[in-house]
C-alpha positions as CSV (number, residue, x, y, z in Angstrom):
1,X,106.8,122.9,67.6
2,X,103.2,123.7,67.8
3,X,102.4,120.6,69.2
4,X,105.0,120.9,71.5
5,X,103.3,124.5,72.7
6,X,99.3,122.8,72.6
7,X,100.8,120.2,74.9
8,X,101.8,122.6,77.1
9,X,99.0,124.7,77.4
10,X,97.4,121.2,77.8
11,X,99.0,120.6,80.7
12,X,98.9,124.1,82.5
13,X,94.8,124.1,82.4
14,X,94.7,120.5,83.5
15,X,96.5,121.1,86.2
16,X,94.5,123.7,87.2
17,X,91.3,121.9,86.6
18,X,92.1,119.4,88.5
19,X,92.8,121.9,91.5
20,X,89.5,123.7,91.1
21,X,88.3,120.3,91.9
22,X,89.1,120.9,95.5
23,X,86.5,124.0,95.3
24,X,83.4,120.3,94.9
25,X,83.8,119.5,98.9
26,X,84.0,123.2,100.0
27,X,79.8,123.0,98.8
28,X,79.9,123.8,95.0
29,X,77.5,121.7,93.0
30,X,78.8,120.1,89.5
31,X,76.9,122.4,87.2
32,X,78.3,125.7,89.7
33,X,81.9,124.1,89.4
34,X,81.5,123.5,85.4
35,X,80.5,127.2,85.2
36,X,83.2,128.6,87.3
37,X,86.3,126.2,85.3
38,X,84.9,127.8,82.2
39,X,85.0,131.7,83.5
40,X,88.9,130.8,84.4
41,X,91.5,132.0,82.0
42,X,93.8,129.1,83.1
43,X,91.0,126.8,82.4
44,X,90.8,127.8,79.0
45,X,94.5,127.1,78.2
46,X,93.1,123.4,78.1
47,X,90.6,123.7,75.4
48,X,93.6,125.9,73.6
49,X,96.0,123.8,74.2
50,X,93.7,120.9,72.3
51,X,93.0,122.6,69.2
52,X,97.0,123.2,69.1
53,X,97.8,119.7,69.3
54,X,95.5,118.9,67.0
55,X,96.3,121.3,64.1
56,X,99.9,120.0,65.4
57,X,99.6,116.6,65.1
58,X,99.5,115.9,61.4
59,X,102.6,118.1,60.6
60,X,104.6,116.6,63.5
61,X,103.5,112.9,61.7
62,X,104.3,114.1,58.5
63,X,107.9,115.3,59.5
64,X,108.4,111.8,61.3
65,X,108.0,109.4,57.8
């Protein structure tokens, strides 16, 4: 179940990182952009999301033997 939640998260601040990519052409440098994803809430649901699917992971492998 946690997993199930990480991956989740996972995806919600993926997607929006990918959509603050659109913020590059507009005149944003890399380091700027990198700055801003990491001030963003949304962003941050990545990174959470990770550490959810990793704590996740080994009982989800244990309850599948």
């Amino acid at each position: 179940m946690l997993f199930l939640i990480g991956f989740g998260l996972t995806v919600a601040g993926g997607v929006m990182i990918i959509l603050y990519l659109n913020l590059i052409p507009a005149g944003l440098s890399w380091t700027s952009y990198l700055f801003y994803i990491i001030s963003q809430t949304e962003c941050q649901l990545f990174v959470l999301g990770l550490v959810l699917m990793l704590i996740g992971l080994p009982k989800l492998l244990r309850r599948l033997k």
